[in-house]
N, C-alpha and C positions, 0 to 999 in steps of 0.2 A: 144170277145165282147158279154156282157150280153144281155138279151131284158130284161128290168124294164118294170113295168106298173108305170103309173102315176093316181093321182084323179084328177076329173078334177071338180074345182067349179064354177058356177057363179055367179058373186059378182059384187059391185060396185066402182068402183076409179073414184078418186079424176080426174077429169080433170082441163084444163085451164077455163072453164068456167061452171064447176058444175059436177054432177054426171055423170059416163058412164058407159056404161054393159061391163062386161071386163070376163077374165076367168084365175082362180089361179090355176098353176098347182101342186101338192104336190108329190116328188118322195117316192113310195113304201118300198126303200132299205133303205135311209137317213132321209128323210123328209125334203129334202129343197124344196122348192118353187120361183114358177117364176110364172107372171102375166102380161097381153098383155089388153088392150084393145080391145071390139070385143069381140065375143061368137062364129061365126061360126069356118069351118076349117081351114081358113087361122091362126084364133089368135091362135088354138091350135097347131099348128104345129108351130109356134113362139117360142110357150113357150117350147114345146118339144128343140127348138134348141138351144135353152139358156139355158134349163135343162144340157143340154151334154158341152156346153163350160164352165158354172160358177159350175160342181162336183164339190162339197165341199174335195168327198173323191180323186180326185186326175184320177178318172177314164173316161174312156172310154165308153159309154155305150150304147146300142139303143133304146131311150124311146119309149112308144106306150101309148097313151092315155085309161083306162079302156071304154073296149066295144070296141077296137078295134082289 
């Protein structure tokens, strides 16, 4: 099992009822991306575990958000 870093953005999505602060994560190795609504740690560890189920490349891996 690899450690990846991921970037970690903050950005705005689209909610049900207008804009929200959300955080995009982008993988270091691939560059796919996953997005949580929410900017603290709960949403980045969200995205971290959506990172590891939707690999594109088919992998296993253990993300870590940059700075961490």
């Amino acid at each position: 099992m690899s450690r990846v870093r991921c970037h970690v953005e903050h950005i705005e999505l689209d909610g049900d009822y207008g804009a929200v602060d959300g955080v995009r994560l982008t993988c270091s190795k691939c560059g796919h991306q996953t997005e949580s609504f929410g900017t603290d740690g709960p949403s980045i560890r969200r995205c971290l575990a959506l990172m590891n189920e939707e690999c594109e490349c088919g992998q296993n891996n253990f993300y870590v958000a940059e700075g961490q």
